[in-house]
N, C-alpha and C positions, 0 to 999 in steps of 0.2 A: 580953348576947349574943343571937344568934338566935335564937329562938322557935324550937326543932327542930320540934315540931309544922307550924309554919307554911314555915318551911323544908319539910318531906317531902311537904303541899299543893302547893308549889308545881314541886317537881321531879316531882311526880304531872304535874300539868297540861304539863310541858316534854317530860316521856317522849308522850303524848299529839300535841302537836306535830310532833313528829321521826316518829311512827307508820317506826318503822324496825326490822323484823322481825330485825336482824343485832344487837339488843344482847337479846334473850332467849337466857340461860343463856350468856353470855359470858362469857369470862375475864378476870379483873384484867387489862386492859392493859398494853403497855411503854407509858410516855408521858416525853416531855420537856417541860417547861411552863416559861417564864420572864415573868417580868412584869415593868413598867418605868413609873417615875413619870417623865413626860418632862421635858424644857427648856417654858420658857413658850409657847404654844400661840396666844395672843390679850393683847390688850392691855398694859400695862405695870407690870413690877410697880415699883411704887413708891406712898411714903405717901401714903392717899386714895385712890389711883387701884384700878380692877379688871383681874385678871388670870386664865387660867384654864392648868392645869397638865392633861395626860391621864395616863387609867391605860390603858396597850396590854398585851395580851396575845397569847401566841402559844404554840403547845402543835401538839406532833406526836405523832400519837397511831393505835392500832390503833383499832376498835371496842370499847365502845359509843361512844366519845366524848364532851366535856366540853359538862355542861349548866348547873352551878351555879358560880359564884366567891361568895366571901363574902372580904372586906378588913378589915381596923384599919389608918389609917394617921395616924400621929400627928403634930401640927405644933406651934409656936411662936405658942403664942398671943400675946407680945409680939411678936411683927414681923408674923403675919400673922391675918386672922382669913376664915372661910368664910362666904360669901356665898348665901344665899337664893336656889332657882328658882325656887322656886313659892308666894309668898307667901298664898296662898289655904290653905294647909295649914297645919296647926297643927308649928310645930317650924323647924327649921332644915335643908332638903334643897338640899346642896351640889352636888350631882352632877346633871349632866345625862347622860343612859342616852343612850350611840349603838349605832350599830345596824352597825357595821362590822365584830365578830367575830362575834356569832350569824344576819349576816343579815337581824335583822327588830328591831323595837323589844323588848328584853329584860323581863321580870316584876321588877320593886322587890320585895324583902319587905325591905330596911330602907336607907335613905334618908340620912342621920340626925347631928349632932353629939352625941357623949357629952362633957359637962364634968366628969362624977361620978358614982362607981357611984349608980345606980340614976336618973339624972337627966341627960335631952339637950337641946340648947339651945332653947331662951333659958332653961329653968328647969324643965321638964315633968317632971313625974314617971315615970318607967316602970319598974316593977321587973325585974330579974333585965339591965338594961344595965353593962355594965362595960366598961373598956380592957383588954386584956389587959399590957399594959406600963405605961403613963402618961396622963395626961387634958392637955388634951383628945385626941380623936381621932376621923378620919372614919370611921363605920360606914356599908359598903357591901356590900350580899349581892342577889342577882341571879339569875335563871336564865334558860333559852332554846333553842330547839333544840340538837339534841347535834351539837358539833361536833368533827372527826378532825386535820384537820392544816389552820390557821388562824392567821393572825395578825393582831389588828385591836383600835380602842378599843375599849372596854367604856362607860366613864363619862368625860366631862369636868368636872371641879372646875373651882368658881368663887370668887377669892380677893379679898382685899383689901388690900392694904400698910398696916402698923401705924406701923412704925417702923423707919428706914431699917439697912439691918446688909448689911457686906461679903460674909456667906457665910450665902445661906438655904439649907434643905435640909429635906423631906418624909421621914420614917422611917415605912417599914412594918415593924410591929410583924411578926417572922418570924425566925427561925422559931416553931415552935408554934404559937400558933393563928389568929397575925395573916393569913395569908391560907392558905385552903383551897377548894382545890378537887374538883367532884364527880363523877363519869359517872354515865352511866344506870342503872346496871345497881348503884347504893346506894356504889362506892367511892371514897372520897377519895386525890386523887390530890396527889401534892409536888410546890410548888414546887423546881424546880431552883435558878433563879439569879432570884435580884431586884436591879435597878438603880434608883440616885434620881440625879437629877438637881442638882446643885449653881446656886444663883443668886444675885444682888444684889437689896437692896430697895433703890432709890435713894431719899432724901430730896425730898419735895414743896417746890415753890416755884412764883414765876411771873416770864413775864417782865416785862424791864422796860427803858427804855433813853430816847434823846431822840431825837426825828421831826427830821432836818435837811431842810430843803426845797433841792431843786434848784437851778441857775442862779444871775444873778449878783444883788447887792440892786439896788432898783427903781432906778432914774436920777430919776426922778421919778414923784409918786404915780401907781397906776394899772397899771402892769404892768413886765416883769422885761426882762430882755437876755439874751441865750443861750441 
């Protein structure tokens, strides 16, 4: 799970950002927040091929507003598997960070595939990582200026078709701890409603077929009629 330590570093530095005098000694907001794994995004899912799914967020909300999400969202590792951005980094970072709910390019503090407690892909060690339901799963936590009434991606996932199946589907681990969120001012705030998205993985193949040429056959050698 998240390093709380390094979690509260970084919502330090997101309060900082916002420099917004309306979330000192505010009150628990009312907030409505719902999140949403969407329909495919890019590319095709099917075996072989790369695909990418989004995480949208959207939250209405008083002051101080939402600065932190943190995600589990668990998948099928026989049909599908997550895709590497940034291969220069040690580990396996699925998520590409958009900048379409906070505004600005969001703070990573975890990135990450868990296959087993204590262990994120390919094989890495890292103590105190766990799923909160089931392995594997994408861990994703984030923060950013604080935002009030907003709705936009957070992160784009990037997948890859394992093996072809009539009904895929991405489960966020939720409720409990599978996603939380935070305002400025230290409280976590609920999810209301979370929505996944239902898909196919079509089975990989290629084409294939026989070239007919045009026109009629030659009359004599040398060229055609018609």
């Amino acid at each position: 799970m998240l390093t709380r330590r390094l979690f509260a570093i970084l919502v330090s530095v997101a309060l900082v950002l916002s420099l917004s005098p309306a979330v000192v000694g505010a009150q628990q907001p009312s907030t409505y927040a719902a999140l949403t794994i969407t329909d495919v995004t890019s590319g095709t899912p099917a075996v072989g091929s790369d695909f990418t799914t989004d995480v949208q967020l959207s939250v209405t909300t008083n002051q101080p507003g939402v600065v932190g999400v943190e995600l589990y969202e668990n998948f099928d590792s026989t049909q599908v598997e997550a895709v590497d951005t940034d291969p220069a980094t040690p580990g396996v970072q699925p998520a590409e960070l958009r900048s379409s709910f906070f505004g600005t390019n969001p703070i990573p503090a975890a990135n990450e595939v868990i296959i087993a407690a204590n262990t994120i892909a390919p094989g890495i060690t890292v103590p105190g990582r766990a799923c909160p339901v089931s392995y594997p799963c994408v861990h994703l936590s984030l923060v950013g200026p604080a935002q009030t009434n907003r709705t936009g991606v957070i992160a784009r996932l990037h997948w890859r078709g394992v093996t072809a199946s009539p009904l895929t589907s991405f489960a966020v681990q939720y409720p409990g701890t599978g996603v939380a969120l935070s305002d400025a001012d230290g409280y976590l705030i609920p999810v209301n409603a979370v929505t996944v998205s239902n898909f196919e993985i079509l089975a990989g193949g290629s084409l294939g077929g026989i070239v007919l040429r045009q026109g009629v056959p030659p009359a004599v050698p040398g060229g055609t009629q018609g």
